[in-house]
C-alpha positions as CSV (number, residue, x, y, z in Angstrom):
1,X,32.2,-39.4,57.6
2,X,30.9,-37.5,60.6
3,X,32.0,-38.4,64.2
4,X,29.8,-37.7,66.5
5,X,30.4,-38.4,70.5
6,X,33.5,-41.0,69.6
7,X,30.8,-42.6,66.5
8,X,31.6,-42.5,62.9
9,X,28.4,-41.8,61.0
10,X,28.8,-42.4,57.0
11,X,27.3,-39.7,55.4
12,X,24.7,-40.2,52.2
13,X,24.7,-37.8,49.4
14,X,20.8,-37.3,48.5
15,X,20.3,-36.9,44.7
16,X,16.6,-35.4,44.3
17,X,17.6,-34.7,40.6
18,X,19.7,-36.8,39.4
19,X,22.1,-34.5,38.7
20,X,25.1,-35.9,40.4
21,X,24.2,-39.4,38.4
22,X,24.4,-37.9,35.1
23,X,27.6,-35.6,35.8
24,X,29.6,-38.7,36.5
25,X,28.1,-41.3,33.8
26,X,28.8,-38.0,31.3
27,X,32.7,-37.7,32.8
28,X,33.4,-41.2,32.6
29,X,32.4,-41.6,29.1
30,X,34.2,-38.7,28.0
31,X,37.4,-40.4,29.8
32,X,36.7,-43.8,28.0
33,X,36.0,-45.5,31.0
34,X,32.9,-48.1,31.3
35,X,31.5,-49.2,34.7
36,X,33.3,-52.0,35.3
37,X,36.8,-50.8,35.2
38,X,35.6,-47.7,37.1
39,X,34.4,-50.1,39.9
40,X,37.3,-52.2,39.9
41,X,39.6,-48.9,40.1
42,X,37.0,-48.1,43.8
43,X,37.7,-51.2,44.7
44,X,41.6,-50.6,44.7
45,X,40.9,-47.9,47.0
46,X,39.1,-49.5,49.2
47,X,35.8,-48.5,48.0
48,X,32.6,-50.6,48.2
49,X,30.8,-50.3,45.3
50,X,29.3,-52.6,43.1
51,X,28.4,-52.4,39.0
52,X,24.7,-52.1,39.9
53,X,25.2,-49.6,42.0
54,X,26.8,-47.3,40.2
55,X,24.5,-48.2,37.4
56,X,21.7,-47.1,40.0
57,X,23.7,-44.1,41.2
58,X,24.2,-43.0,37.1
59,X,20.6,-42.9,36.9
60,X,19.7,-41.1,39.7
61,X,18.0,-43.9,41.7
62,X,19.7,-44.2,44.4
63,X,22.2,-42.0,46.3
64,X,25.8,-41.9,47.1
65,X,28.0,-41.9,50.1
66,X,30.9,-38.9,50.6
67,X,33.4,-41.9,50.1
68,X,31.9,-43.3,46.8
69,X,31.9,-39.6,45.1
70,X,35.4,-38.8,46.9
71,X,36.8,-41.7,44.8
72,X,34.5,-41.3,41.8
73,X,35.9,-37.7,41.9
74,X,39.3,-39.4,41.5
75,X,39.3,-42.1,39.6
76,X,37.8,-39.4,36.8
77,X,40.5,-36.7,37.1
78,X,37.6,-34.2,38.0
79,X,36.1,-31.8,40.6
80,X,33.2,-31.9,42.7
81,X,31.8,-28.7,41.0
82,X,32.0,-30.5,37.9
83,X,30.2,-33.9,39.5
84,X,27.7,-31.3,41.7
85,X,26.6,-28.8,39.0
């Protein structure tokens, strides 16, 4: 999130690539986590996410917010090199 003049702007994470997409759907199945339980783990965070959109997100279709690849990063024990590179 970005505040700018007292007004919290959520910030999108542009994947031109898909990069990002396949980074996480590679990292979650090497943890042995599917797409539900990874959602239902955001959503104990606080996270809005839903199983389509990370389906979307995995394939590089539509982008991410900071928040949903903050949690993504931990929910999968990982890094944001390793979910950037």
């Amino acid at each position: 999130m970005v505040q700018s003049r007292g007004v919290i702007l959520i910030q999108k994470i542009k994947q031109d690539n898909g990069n990002i997409g396949r980074n996480i759907r590679e990292i979650r199945l090497a943890r042995g986590i599917g797409q539900t339980e990874l959602v239902r783990l955001l959503d104990l965070q606080g996270i809005a996410i839903t199983r389509e959109c990370l389906v979307k997100i995995e394939r590089g279709v539509q982008h991410l917010y900071v928040q949903q690849l903050r949690g993504i990063k931990d929910e999968l024990g990982t890094s944001y090199e390793e979910l950037l590179k």
